[in-house]
C-alpha positions as CSV (number, residue, x, y, z in Angstrom):
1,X,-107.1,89.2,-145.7
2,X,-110.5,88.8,-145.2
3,X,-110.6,84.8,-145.6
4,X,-107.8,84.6,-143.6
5,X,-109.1,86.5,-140.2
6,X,-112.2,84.6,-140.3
7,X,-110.4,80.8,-140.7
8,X,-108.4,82.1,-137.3
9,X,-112.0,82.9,-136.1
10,X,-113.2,79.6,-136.7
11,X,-110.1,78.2,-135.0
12,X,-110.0,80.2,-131.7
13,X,-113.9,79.3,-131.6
14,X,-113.3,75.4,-132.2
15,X,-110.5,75.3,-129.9
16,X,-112.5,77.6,-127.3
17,X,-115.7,74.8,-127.6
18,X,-113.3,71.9,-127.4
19,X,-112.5,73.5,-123.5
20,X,-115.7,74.2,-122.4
21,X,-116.6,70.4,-123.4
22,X,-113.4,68.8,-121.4
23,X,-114.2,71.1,-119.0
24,X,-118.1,69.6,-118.8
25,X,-116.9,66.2,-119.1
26,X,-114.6,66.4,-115.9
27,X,-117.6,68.0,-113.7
28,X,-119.7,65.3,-115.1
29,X,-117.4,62.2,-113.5
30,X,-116.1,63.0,-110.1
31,X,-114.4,59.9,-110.2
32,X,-112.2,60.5,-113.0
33,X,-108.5,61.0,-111.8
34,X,-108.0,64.1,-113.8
35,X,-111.2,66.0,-112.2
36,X,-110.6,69.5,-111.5
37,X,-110.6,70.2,-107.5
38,X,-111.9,70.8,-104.9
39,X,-115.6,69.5,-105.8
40,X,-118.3,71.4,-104.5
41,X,-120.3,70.3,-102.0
42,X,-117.8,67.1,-100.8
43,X,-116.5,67.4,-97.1
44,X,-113.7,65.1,-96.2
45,X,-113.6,64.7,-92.1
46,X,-110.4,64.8,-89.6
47,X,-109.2,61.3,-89.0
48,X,-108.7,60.8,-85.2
49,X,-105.3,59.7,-83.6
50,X,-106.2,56.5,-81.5
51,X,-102.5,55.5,-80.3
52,X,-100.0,56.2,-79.1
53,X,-102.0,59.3,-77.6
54,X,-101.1,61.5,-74.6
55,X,-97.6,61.6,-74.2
56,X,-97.5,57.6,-74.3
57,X,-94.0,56.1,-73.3
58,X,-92.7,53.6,-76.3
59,X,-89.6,51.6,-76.1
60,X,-87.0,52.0,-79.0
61,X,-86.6,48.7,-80.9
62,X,-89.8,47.5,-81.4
63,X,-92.2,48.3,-83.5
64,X,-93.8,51.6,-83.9
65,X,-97.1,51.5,-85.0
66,X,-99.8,54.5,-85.3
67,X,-103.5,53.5,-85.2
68,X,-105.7,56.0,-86.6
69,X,-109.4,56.5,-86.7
70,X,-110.6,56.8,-90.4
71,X,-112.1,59.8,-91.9
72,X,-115.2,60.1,-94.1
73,X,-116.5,61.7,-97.3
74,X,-119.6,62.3,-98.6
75,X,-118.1,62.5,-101.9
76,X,-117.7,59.8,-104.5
77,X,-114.2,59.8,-104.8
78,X,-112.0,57.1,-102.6
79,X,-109.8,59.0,-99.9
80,X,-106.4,58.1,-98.5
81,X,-104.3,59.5,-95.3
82,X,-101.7,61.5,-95.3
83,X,-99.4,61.1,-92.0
84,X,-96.6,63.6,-90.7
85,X,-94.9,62.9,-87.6
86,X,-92.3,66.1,-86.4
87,X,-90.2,67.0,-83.2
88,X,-92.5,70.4,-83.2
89,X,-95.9,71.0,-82.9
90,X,-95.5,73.7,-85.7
91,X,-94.3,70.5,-87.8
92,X,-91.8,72.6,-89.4
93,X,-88.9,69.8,-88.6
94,X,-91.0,66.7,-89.9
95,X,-88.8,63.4,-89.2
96,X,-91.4,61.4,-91.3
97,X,-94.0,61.8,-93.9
98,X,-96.3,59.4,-95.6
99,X,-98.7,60.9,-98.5
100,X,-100.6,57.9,-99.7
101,X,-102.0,55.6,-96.8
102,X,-104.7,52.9,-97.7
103,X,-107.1,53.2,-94.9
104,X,-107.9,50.1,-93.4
105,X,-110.9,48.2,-92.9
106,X,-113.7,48.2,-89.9
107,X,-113.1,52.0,-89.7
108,X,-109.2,51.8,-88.3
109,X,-105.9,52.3,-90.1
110,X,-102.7,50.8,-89.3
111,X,-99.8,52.5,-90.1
112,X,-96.2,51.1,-89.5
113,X,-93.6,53.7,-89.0
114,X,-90.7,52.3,-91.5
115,X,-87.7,54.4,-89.8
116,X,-86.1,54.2,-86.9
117,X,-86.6,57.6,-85.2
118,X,-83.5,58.7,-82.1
119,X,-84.8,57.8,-78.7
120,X,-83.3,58.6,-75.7
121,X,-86.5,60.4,-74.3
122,X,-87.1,62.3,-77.5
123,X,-90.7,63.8,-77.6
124,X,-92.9,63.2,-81.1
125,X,-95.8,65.0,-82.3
126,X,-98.1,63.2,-85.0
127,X,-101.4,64.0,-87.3
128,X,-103.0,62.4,-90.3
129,X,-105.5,64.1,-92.6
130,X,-107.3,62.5,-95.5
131,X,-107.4,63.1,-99.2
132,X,-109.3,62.3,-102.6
133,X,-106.9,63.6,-105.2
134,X,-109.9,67.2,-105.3
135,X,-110.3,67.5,-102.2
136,X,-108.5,68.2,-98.6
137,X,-109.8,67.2,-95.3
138,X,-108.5,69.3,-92.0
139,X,-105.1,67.5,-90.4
140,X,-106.8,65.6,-87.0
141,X,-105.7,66.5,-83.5
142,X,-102.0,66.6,-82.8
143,X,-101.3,63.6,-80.4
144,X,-97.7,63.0,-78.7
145,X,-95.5,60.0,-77.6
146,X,-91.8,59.5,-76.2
147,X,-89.7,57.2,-77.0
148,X,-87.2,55.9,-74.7
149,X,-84.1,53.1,-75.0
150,X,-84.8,49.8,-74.3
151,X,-84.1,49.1,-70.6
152,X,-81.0,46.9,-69.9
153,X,-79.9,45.2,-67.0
154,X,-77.1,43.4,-67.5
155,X,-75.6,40.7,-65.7
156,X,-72.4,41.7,-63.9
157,X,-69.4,38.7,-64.4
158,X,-67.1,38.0,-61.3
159,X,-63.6,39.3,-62.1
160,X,-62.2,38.0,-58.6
161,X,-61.9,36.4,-56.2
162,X,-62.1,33.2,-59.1
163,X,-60.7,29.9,-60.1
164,X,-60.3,28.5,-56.5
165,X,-57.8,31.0,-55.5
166,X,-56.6,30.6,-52.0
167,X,-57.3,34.2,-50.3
168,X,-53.9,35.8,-47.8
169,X,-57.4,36.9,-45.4
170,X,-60.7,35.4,-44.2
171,X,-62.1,38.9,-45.6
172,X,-62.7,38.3,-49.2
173,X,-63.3,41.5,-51.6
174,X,-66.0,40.5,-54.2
175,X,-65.1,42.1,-57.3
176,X,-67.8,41.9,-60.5
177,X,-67.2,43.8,-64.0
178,X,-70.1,45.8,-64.4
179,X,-73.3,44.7,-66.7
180,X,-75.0,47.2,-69.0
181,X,-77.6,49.6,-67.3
182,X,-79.3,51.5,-69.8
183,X,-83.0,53.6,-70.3
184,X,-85.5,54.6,-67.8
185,X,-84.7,52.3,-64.6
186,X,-87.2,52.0,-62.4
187,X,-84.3,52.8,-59.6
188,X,-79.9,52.7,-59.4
189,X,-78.9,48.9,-59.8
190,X,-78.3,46.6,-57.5
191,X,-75.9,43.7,-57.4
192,X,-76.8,40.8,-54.7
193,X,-73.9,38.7,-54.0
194,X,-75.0,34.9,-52.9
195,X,-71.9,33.3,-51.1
196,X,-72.0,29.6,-50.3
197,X,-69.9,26.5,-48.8
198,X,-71.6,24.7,-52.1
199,X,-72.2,24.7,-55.7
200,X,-76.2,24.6,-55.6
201,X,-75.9,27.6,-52.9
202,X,-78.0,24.7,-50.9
203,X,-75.8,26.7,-47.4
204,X,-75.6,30.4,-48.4
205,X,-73.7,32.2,-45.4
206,X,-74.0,35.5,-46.8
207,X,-76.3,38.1,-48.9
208,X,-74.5,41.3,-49.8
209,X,-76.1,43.9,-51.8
210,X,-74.4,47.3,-52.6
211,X,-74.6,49.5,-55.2
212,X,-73.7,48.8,-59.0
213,X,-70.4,52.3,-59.1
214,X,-70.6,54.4,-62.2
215,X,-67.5,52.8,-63.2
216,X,-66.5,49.3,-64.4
217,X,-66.3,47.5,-61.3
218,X,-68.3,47.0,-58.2
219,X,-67.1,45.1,-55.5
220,X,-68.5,44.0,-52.3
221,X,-66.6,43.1,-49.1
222,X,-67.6,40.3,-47.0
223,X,-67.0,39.9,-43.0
224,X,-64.8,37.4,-41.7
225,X,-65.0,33.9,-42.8
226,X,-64.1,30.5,-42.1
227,X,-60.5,29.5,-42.6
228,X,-59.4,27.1,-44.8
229,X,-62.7,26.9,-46.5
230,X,-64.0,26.6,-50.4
231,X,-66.7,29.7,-50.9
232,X,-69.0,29.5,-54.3
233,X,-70.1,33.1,-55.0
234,X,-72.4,34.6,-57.8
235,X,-74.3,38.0,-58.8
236,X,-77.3,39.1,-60.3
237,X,-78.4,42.8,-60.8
238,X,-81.5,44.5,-60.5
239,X,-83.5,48.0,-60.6
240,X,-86.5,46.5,-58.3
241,X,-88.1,45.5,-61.5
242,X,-86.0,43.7,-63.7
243,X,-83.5,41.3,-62.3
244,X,-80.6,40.0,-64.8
245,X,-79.8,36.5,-65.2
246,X,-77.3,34.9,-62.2
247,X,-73.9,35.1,-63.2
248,X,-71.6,32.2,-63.8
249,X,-70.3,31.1,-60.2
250,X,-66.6,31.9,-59.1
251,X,-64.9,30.3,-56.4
252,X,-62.4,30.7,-53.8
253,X,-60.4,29.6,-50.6
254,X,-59.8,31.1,-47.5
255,X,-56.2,31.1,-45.7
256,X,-55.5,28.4,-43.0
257,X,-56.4,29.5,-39.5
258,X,-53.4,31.6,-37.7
259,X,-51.1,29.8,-35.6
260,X,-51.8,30.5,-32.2
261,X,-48.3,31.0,-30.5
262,X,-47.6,28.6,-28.0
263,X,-47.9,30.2,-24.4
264,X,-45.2,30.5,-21.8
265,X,-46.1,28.1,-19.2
266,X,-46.6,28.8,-15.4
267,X,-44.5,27.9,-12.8
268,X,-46.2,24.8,-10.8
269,X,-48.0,26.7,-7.2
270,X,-46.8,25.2,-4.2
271,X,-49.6,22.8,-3.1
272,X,-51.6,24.6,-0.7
273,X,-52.4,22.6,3.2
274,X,-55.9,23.4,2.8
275,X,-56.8,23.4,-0.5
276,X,-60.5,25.0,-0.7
277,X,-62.9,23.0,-3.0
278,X,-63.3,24.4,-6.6
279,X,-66.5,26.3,-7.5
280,X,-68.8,25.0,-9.6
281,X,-68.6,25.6,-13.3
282,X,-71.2,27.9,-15.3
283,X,-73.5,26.0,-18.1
284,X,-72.7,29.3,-19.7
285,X,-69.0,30.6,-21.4
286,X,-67.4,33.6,-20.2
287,X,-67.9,36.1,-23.2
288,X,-64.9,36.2,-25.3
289,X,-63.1,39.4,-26.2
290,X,-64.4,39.6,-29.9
291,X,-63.2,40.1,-32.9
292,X,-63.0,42.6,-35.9
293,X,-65.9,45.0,-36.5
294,X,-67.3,46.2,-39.6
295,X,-66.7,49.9,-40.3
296,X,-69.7,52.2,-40.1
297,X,-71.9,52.8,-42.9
298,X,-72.0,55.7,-45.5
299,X,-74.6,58.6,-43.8
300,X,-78.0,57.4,-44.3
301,X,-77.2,53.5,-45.4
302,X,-77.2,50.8,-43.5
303,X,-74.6,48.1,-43.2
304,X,-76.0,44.4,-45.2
305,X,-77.3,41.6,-42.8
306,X,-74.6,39.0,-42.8
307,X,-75.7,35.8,-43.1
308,X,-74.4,33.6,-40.3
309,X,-76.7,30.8,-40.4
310,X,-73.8,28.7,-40.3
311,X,-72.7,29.7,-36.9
312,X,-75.8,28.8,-35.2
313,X,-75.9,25.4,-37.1
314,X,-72.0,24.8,-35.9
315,X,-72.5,25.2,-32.4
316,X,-75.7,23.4,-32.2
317,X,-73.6,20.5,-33.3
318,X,-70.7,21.3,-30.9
319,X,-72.9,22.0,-27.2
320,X,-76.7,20.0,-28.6
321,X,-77.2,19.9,-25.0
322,X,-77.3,23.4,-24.2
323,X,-79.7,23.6,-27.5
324,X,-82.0,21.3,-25.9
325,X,-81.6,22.9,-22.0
326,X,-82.1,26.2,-24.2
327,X,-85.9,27.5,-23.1
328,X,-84.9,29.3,-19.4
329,X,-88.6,29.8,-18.6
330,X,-88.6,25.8,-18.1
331,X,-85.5,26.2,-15.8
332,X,-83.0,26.1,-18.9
333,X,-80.1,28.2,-19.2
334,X,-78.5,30.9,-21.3
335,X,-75.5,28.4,-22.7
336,X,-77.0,28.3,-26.5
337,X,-77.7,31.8,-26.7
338,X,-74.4,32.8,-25.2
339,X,-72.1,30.4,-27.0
340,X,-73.8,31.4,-30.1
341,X,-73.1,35.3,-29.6
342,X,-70.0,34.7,-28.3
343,X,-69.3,32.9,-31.9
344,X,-71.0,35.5,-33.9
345,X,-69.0,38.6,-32.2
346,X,-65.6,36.7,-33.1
347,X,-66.3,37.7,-36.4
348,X,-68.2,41.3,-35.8
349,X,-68.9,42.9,-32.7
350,X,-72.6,44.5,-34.0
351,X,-73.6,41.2,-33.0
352,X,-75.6,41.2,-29.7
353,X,-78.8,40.2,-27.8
354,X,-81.8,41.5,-28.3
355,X,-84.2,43.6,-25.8
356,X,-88.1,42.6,-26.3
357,X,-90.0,44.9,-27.0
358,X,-87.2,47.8,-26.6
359,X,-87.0,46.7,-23.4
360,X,-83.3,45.9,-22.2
361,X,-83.8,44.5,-19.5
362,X,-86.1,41.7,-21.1
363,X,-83.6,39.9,-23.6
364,X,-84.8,37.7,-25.9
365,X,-84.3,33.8,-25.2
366,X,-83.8,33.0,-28.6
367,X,-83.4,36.0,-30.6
368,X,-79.8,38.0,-31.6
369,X,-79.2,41.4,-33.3
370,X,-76.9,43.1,-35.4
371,X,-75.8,47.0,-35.4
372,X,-76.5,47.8,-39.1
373,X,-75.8,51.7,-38.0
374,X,-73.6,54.0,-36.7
375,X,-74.9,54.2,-33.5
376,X,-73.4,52.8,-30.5
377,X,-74.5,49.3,-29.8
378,X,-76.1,49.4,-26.8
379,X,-79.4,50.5,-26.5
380,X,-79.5,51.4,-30.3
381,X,-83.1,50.6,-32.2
382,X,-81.0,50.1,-35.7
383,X,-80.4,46.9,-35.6
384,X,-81.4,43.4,-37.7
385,X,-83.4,41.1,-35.1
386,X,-82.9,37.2,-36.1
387,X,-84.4,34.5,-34.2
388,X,-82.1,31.8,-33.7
389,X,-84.2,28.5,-32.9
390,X,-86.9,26.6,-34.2
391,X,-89.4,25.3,-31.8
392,X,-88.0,27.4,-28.4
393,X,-89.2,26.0,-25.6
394,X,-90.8,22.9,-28.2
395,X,-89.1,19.5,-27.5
396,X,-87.1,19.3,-29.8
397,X,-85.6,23.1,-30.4
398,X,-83.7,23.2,-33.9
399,X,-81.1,25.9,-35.3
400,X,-82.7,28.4,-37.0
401,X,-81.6,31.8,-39.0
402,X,-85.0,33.8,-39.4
403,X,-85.3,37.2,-40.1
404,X,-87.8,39.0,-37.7
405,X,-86.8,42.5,-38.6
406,X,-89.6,43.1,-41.1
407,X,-92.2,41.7,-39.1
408,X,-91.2,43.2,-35.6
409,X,-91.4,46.9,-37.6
410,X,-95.4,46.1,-39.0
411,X,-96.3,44.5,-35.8
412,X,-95.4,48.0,-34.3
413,X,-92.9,46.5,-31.5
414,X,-89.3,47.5,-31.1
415,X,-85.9,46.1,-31.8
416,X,-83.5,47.0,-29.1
417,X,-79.6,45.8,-29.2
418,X,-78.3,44.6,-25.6
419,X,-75.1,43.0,-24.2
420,X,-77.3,41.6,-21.4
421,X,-74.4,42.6,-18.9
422,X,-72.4,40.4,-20.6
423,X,-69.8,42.8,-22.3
């Protein structure tokens, strides 16, 4: 019995040397991978989040990369980072993990996230702490980004009028199929229609912009137009940021001008002994009855500018002598101006003169306006002021369609809508 308890002696004190020598030969190389942990006397710093930092917006789709500052060791072993990114600052719902990231060189790690994490505004909260395989450094600061969808704004595609069709009004309805509108718009899209009498819009007769609807259609309605005439019309969208490509270009006719019917003629006057002379006629038109108006605008919107360049261009070709007799402060006359809102209220009676500085009673010689509110016309300040000739009072006036309505408001002066007596 004896021999026997002293051979298991000798065992338990072989085996019992054998750990205490391991145990001395891992203390002795801290760089072997099988050294027991943490080593004494070996900090490991917090790495420091660089970006994104500070609630940092990012756009889903590209790439998302995390820059991190490195940490240091005084140890001997090389460290790694460790990377946790979470919906919670508690990091109990981690949507990604990395355990063995290479730092990088020059003191700066680049880490590319490789999943593609839900945007839609969803808020992320990110650390990194560093490790030697011994010992554990403290996590860094928690830093935070969002990540948002990509912002779209798609180009609407005209859905009618198209292909040339020959309209039963000189009213068209602009119909588009809405484009995509998607993440954090800068404001509601916008469609601007362009409507031309060519293919290169080189003579646009009307801007319209409205609203793009929350369903699948917008449409915009134009005033009256020119019978039997070919209109080009296009759309592009925008948030007052972005602004989609131009849409492909749609065309359409308008109807032939109505029939006038033919009127019941007078029965012949007896000639009269003494006829009396006839008076002289007026260089300037009786004002005509009008036409249709526009209906009011929503509360708190205005009505578009339409775009009537065309009209003043028309009837400077039709009376070019009233153009050129056009500056009355040189002993012209009021023809051009008169013929020209005469034209203009055929097709919308918001069309009017305009009072110079507010003042009614001073129209402008060569400047209309146009009742964008709901107002009544005269005497209202809501109005578009557009100055209607090139070189007034020059010798050689020219039609013109200028927009004054910005620059009367930062000059401080007023815009007042006037008939001018006239109707």
């Amino acid at each position: 019995m004896r021999p026997t308890r002293t051979l298991m002696l000798t065992t338990w004190m072989a085996a019992g040397l054998a750990l205490v020598g391991c145990e001395s030969s891992k203390s002795r190389n801290p760089l072997s991978p099988t050294v027991a942990g943490p080593i004494a006397g070996v900090t490991i710093t917090a790495p420091k989040p660089l970006e994104p930092v500070n609630n940092q917006e990012l756009t889903a789709g590209s790439t998302l990369t995390l820059l991190i500052e490195n940490a240091t060791t005084s140890g001997e072993r090389p460290i790694w980072l460790q990377v946790e990114i979470a919906t919670d600052t508690a990091f109990q719902n981690k949507v990604h993990s990395a355990d063995k990231v290479t730092p990088g060189t020059g003191g700066r790690t680049t880490y590319t996230v490789p999943v593609t994490l839900p945007a839609g505004g969803a808020r992320y909260y990110w650390r990194a702490r560093a490790l030697d395989g011994a010992n554990t450094g403290d996590f860094s600061a928690i830093s935070t980004f969002v990540l948002q969808d990509a912002v779209v704004v798609g180009t609407p595609t005209p859905a009618g009028p198209t292909g040339g069709t020959t309209l039963t009004s000189n009213v068209a309805s602009l119909t588009v199929a809405n484009g995509a509108a998607t993440g954090p718009l800068a404001s509601p899209v916008s469609y601007r229609f362009e409507l031309a009498t060519d293919e290169a819009f080189a003579n646009m007769v009307a801007v319209l912009t409205v609203a793009r609807t929350s369903g699948t259609t917008t449409t915009a309605t134009t005033t009256p137009l020119a019978y039997n005439t070919v209109y080009f019309w296009r759309v592009t969208a925008s948030d007052g940021v972005r602004t989609s490509p131009v849409s492909p270009v749609a065309t359409f006719r308008t109807p032939a001008a109505p029939v006038a019917p033919t009127p019941t003629p007078s029965p012949t006057p007896s000639p009269s002994p003494s006829p009396s002379p006839a008076p002289s006629p007026s260089p300037s038109p009786s004002p005509s009855p009008g036409g249709a108006r526009t209906p009011n605008p929503a509360p708190g919107q205005r009505l578009p500018l339409p775009n009537m360049a065309w009209v003043v261009e028309e009837v400077a070709r039709q009376y070019p002598s009233a153009l050129r007799n056009s500056c009355q402060s040189s002993g012209g006359t009021w023809e051009f101006m008169d013929r020209v809102v005469d034209r203009l209220r055929q097709f919308d009676t918001r069309w009017g003169y305009n009072g110079k500085r507010g003042n009614t009673s001073d129209p402008s010689q060569d400047v209309v306006d146009y009742n964008w509110g709901s107002e009544r016309d005269e005497g209202t300040t809501n109005v578009y002021i557009i100055d209607i000739m090139g070189g007034h009072c020059g010798s050689n006036p020219t039609p013109a369609w200028i927009d004054q309505t910005d620059v009367t408001l930062r000059s401080g002066t007023i815009g007042r809508w006037t008939g001018r007596g006239r109707f």
